[in-house]
VOGU-3710 file (C-alpha; in Angstrom, 3 decimals, decimal comma):
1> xxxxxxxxxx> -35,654/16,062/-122,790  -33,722/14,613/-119,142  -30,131/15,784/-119,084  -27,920/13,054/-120,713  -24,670/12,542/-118,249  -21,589/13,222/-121,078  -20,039/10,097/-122,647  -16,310/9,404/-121,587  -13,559/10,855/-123,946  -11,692/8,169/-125,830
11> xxxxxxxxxx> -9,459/11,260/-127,148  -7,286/10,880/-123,871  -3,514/12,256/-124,533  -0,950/8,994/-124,998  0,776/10,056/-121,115  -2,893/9,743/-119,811  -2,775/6,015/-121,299  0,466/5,433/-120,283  -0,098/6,561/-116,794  -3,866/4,242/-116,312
21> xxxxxxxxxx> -1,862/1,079/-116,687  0,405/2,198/-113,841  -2,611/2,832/-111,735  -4,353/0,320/-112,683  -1,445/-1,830/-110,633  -2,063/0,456/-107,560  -3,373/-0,645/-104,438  -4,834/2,579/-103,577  -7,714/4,622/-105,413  -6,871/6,842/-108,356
31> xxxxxxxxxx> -9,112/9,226/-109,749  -8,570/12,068/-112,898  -9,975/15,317/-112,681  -10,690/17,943/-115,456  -10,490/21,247/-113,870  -12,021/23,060/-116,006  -15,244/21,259/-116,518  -14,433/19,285/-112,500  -15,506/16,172/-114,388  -14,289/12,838/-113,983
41> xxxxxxxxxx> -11,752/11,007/-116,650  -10,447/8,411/-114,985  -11,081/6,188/-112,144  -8,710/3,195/-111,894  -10,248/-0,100/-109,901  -9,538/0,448/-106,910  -11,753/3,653/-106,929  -14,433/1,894/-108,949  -15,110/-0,238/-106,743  -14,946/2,016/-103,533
51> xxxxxxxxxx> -17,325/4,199/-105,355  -19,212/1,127/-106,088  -20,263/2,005/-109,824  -19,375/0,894/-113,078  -16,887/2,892/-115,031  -19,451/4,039/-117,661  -21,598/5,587/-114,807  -18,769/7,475/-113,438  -16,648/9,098/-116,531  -18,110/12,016/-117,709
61> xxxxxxxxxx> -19,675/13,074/-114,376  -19,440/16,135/-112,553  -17,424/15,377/-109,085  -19,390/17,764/-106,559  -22,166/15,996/-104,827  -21,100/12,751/-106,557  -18,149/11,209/-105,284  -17,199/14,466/-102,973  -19,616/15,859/-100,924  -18,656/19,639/-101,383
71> xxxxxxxxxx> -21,205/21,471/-103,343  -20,331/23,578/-106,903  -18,254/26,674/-106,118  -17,195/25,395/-102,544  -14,342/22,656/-103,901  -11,619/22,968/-101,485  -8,822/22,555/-103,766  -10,222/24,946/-107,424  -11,929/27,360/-104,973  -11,191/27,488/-101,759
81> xxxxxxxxxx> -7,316/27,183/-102,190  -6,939/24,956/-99,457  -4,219/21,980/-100,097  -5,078/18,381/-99,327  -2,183/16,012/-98,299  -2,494/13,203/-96,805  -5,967/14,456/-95,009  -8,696/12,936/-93,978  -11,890/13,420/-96,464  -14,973/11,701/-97,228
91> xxxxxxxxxx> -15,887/9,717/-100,460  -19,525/9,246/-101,393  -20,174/5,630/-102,522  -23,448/3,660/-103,070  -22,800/2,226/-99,594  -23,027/5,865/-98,270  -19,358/7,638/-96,912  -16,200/5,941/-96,976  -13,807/7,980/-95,123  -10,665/8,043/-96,466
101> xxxxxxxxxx> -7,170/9,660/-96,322  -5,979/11,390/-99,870  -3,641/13,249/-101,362  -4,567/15,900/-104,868  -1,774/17,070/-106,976  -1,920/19,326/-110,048  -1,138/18,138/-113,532  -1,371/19,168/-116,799  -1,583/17,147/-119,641  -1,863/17,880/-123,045
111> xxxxxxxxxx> -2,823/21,679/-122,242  -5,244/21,167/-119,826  -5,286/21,131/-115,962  -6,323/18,295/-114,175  -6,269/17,049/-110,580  -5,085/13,842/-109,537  -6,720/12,217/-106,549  -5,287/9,179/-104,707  -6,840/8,022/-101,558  -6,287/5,246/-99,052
121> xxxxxxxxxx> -9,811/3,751/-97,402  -9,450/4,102/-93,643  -12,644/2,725/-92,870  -11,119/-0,477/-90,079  -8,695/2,210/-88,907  -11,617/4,453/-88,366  -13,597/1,403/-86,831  -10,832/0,237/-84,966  -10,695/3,946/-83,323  -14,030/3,810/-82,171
131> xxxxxxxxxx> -13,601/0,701/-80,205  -10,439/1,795/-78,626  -12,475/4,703/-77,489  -15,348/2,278/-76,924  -13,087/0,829/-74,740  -11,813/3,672/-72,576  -15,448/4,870/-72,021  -16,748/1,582/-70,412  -16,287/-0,528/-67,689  -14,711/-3,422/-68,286
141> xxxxxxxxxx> -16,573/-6,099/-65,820  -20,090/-4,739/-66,313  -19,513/-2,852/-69,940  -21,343/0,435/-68,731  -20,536/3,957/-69,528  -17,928/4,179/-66,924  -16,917/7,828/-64,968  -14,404/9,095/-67,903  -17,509/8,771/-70,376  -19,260/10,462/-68,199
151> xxxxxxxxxx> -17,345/13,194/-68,127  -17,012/13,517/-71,646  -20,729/13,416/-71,930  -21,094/16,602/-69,456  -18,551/18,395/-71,655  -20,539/17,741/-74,949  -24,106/17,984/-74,036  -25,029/21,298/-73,419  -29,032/19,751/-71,882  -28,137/20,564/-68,569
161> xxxxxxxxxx> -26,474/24,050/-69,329  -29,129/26,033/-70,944  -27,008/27,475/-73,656  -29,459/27,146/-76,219  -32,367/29,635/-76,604  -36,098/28,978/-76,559  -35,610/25,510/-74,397  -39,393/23,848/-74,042  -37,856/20,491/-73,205  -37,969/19,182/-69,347
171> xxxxxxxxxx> -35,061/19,632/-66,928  -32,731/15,976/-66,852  -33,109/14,179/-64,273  -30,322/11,677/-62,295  -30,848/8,474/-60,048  -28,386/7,637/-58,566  -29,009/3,640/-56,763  -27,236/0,549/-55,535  -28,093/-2,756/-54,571  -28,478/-3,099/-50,741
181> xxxxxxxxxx> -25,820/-5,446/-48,901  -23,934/-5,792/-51,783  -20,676/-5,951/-49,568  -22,426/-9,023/-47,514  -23,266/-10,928/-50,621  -19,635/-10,815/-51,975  -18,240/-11,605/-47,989  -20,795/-14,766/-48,059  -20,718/-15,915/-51,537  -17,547/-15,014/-52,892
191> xxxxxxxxxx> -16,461/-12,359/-55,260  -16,853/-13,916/-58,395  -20,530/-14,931/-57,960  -20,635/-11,280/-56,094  -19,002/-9,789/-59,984  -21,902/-12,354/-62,303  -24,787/-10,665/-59,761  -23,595/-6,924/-60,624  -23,239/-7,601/-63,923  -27,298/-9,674/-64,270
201> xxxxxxxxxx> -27,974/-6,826/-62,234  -26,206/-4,142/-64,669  -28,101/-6,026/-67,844  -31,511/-6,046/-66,262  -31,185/-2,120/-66,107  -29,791/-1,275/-69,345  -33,381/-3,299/-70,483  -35,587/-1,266/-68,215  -34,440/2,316/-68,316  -36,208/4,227/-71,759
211> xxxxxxxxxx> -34,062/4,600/-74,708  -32,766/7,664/-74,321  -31,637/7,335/-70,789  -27,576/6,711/-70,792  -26,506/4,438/-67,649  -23,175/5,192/-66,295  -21,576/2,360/-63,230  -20,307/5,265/-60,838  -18,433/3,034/-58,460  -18,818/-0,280/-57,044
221> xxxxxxxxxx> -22,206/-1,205/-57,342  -23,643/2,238/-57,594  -24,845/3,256/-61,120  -25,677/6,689/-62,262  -28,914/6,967/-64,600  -28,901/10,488/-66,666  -32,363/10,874/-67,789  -32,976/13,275/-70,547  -36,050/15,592/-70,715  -37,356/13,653/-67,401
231> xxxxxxxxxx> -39,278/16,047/-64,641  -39,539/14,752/-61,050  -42,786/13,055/-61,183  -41,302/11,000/-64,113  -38,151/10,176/-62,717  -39,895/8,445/-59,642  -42,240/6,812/-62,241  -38,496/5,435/-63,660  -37,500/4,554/-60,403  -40,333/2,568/-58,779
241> xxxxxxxxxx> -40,169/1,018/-62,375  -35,982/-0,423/-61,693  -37,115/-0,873/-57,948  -40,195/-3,398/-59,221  -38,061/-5,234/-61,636  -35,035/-5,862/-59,763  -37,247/-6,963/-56,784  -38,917/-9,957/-59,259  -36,046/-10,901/-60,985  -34,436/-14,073/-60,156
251> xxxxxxxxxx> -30,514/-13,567/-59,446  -27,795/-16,646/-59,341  -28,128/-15,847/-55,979  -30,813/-16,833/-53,657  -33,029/-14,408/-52,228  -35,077/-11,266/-53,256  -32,767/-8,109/-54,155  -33,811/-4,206/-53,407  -32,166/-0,714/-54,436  -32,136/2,464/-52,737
261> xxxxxxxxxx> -32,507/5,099/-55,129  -31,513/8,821/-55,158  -33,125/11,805/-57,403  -32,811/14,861/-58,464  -33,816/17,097/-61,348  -31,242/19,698/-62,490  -31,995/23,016/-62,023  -31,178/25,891/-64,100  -27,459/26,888/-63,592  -26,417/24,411/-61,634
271> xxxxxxxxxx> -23,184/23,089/-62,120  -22,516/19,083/-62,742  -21,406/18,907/-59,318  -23,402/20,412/-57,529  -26,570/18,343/-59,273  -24,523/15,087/-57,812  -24,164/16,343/-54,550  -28,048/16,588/-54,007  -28,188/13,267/-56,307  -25,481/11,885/-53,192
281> xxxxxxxxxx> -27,569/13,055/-50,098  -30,646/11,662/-51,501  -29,202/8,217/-51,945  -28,108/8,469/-48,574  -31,459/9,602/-47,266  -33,086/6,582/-49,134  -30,579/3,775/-47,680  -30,570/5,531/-44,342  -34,599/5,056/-44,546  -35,575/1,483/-45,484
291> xxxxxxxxxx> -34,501/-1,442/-48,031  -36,063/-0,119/-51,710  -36,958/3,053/-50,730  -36,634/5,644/-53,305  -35,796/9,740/-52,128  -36,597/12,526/-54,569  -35,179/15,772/-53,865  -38,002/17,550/-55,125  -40,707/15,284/-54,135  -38,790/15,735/-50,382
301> xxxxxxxxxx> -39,787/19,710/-51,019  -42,782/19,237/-51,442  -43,880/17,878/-48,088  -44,286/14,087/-49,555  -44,040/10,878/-47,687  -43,658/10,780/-43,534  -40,146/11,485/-43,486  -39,791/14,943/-43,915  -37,202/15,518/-41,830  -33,208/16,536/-41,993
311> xxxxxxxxxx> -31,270/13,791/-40,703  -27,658/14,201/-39,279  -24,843/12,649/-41,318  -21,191/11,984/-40,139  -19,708/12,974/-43,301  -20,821/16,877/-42,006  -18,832/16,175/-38,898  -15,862/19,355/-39,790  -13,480/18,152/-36,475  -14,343/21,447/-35,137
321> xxxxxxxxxx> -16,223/20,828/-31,777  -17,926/24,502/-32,140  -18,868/24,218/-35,705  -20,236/20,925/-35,347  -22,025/21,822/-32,342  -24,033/24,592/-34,347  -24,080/23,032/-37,586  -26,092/20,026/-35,617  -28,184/22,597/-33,480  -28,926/24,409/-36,837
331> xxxxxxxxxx> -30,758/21,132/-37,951  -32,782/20,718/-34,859  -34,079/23,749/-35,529  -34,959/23,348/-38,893  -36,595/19,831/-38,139  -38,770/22,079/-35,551  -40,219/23,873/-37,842  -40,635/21,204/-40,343  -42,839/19,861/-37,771  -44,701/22,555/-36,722
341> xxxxxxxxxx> -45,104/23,124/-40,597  -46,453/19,195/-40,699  -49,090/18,961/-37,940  -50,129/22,278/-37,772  -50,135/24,062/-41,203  -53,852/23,924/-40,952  -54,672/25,563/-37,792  -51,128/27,848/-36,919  -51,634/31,457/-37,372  -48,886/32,330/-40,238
351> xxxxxxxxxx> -47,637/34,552/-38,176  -46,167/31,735/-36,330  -43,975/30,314/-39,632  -42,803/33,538/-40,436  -41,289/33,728/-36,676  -40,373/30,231/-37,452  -38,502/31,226/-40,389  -36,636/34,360/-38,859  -35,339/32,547/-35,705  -33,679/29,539/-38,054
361> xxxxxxxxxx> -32,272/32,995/-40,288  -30,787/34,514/-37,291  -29,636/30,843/-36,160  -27,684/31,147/-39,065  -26,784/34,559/-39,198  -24,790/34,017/-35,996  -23,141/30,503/-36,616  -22,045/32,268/-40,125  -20,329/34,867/-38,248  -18,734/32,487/-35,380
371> xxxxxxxxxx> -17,827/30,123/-38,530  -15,949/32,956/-40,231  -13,589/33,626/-36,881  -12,975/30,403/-37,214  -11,649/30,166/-40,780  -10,007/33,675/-40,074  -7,742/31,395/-37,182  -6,569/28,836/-39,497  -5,985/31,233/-42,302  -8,256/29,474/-44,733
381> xxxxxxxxxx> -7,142/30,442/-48,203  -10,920/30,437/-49,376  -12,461/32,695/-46,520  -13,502/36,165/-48,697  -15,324/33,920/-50,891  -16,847/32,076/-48,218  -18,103/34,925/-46,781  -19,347/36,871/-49,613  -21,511/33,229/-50,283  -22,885/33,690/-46,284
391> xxxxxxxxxx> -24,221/36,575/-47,345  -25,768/35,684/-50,930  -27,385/32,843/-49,080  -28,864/35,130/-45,919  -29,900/37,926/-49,019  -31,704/35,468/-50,689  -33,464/33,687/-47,549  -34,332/37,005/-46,312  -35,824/37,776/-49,827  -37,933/35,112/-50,025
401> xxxxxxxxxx> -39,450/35,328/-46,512  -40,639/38,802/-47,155  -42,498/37,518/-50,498  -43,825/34,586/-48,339  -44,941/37,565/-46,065  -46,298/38,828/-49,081  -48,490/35,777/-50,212  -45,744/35,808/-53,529  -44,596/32,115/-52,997  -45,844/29,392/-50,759
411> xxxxxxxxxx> -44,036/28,370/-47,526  -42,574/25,352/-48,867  -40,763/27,414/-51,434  -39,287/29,357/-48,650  -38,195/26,837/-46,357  -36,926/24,950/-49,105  -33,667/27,408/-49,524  -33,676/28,584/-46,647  -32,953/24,476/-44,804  -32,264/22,822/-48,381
421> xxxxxxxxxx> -29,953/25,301/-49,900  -28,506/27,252/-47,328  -28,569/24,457/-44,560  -28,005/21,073/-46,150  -26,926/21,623/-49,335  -24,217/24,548/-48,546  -22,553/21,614/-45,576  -22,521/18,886/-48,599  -20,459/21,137/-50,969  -19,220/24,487/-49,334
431> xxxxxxxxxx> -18,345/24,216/-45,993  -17,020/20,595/-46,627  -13,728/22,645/-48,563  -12,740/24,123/-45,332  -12,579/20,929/-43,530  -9,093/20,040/-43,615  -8,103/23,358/-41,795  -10,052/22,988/-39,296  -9,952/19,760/-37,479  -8,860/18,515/-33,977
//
């Protein structure tokens, strides 16, 4: 035979009487507790119809797992000893959790224990929270995830960090893309019908990227697409895919629009910033190339497209005539070999790369130690660490020429630290620190 719920008592001491029609008066929820048996005695109307029952359904029932979602033996007032005042707790109702704030004192009445409950609902405060943080996380003239979510987004999700074991999931990916001649359209049609184009424009990718990509407006009319679980094939699959819808849809203003569009897939380790700062150069690459063009990191290292090639940018210029000088003679050398590596990878002896790839290493070997007199002159604050990552980066070059040498890992792989990491990428993030101390 089922388990009949117990009926209500109707044997209720005269103060308990006394006190319901005070409660009853209450604006706030009031509920009885029988410590001994934890089961409910009294519920006033307010809590009823929080709770969302009838008060036949609720006396006589055990509170755990009913209207308070701690379990038997884990209640936080009879056995954990903890005190609730004024704190914010949950109340199970038919409508699911209502959080609320409450307060539990002791009483006894008529020789027996009880706890009274009384609780506020908080629910439009709790509401009213989330859209003040909505608020502060998004942009108000597009209504994007602006930088500050961003940023709270890097320090919660731990995707990108590898702190969790047995990760099967793909690497996250980031475009980072802008419409072209944005500046000319708001200089020739005014910045109002400039601001309703960025924000079609802002729309029109929130509706193409998938649903677990989060789009953040980065600055101006750059926006920042994190893409979960998204390798680099897949992330120029998402690209092409914004470049091809923004190019047929029709804006206010007249006239086909493009993007240039940026990639790259995290790697393990890397640090937020670093991720951006090959997101950055790519998006450079790609606007520096032609209208719509999209640049993929990755894809770049592996030999794709006609434009494999390092390509100067002013924002490497240090002020320093010497260290600009090598810096730029640095990257004709690596665009040498990247061309003997492109019309010739079929017919050079491999002798030839490896001599290729141990003239750029002593190339940099020198410039590292003419760079590091330099610093040593202006007393740069940063210049043991500096030099301790000179020689990480040579160790590791060197290391991975001899397994080329070895057959271990292709050519590509090698070249790609040796002129990605330790050429371009160490001038967009390290040496660019030391810039101030060293200008003309």
């Amino acid at each position: 035979m089922p388990d009949q719920i117990p009926q209500p008592r109707t044997d209720f001491p005269q103060s308990i009487q006394q006190m319901s029609l005070l409660f009853d008066q209450l604006v706030s929820g009031v509920i009885l507790i029988e410590c001994q048996t934890r089961s409910i005695v009294y519920a006033n109307q307010v809590a009823l119809d929080k709770i969302g029952q009838a008060k036949e359904q609720i006396l006589g029932r055990v509170c755990h797992a009913f209207i308070c979602p701690a379990q038997q033996s884990s209640c936080p007032i009879l056995d954990l000893g903890q005190t609730v005042d004024f704190s914010e707790r949950i109340l199970l109702g038919q409508g699911g959790e209502i959080p609320i704030l409450k307060r539990v004192s002791h009483l006894q009445l008529g020789g027996k224990d009880y706890l009274l409950e009384s609780f506020t609902d908080i629910s439009a405060q709790k509401e009213q929270e989330k859209i003040l943080r909505d608020i502060g996380l998004r942009d108000p003239l597009t209504g994007l995830l602006n930088r500050s979510a961003l940023l709270a987004a890097i320090e919660q999700q731990a995707a990108w960090q590898h702190g969790a074991c047995g990760r099967t999931t793909a690497e996250p990916s980031m475009l980072l893309f802008g419409l072209n001649h944005f500046r000319i359209i708001s200089d020739t049609f005014g910045h109002l019908a400039a601001d309703e184009m960025l924000q079609d424009f802002c729309r029109l990718v929130e509706a193409t990227v998938r649903r677990k990509d989060q789009v953040f407006r980065w600055g101006g009319e750059v926006l920042l697409v994190w893409a979960q679980d998204t390798d680099p094939d897949t992330a120029l699959q998402l690209a092409a895919k914004l470049r091809f819808t923004v190019e047929q849809h029709v804006f206010s203003i007249p006239g086909s629009q493009t993007i240039s569009c940026g990639l790259a897939t995290h790697r393990t380790g890397e640090s937020f910033a670093d991720w951006l700062s090959r997101a950055e150069y790519c998006l450079g690459r790609a606007r520096a190339e032609k209208q719509g063009a999209c640049f993929s990191w990755e894809a770049f290292w592996r030999g794709e497209g006609s434009n494999f090639r390092i390509v100067w940018q002013p924002k490497w210029e240090s002020g320093n005539d010497q260290i600009d000088h090598e810096h730029q003679a640095l990257i004709r050398g690596a665009n040498l070999m990247i061309r003997h590596y492109l019309y010739n990878r079929d017919t050079s002896d491999p002798a030839d790369f490896q001599q290729d790839l141990h003239q750029v290493i002593a190339m940099l070997a020198d410039h590292f130690a003419n760079e590091e007199q330099i610093l040593e002159a202006v007393q740069y604050p940063e210049l043991e660490d500096h030099r301790k990552l000179h020689r990480t980066l040579l160790e590791t070059d060197r290391e991975l020429v001899a397994r080329y040498e070895k057959s271990e890992i292709s050519l590509l792989q090698a070249m790609e630290h040796l002129v990605g990491d330790t050429l371009v990428f160490h001038l967009l993030t390290d040496d660019a620190r030391f810039y101030p101390y060293v200008g003309n």
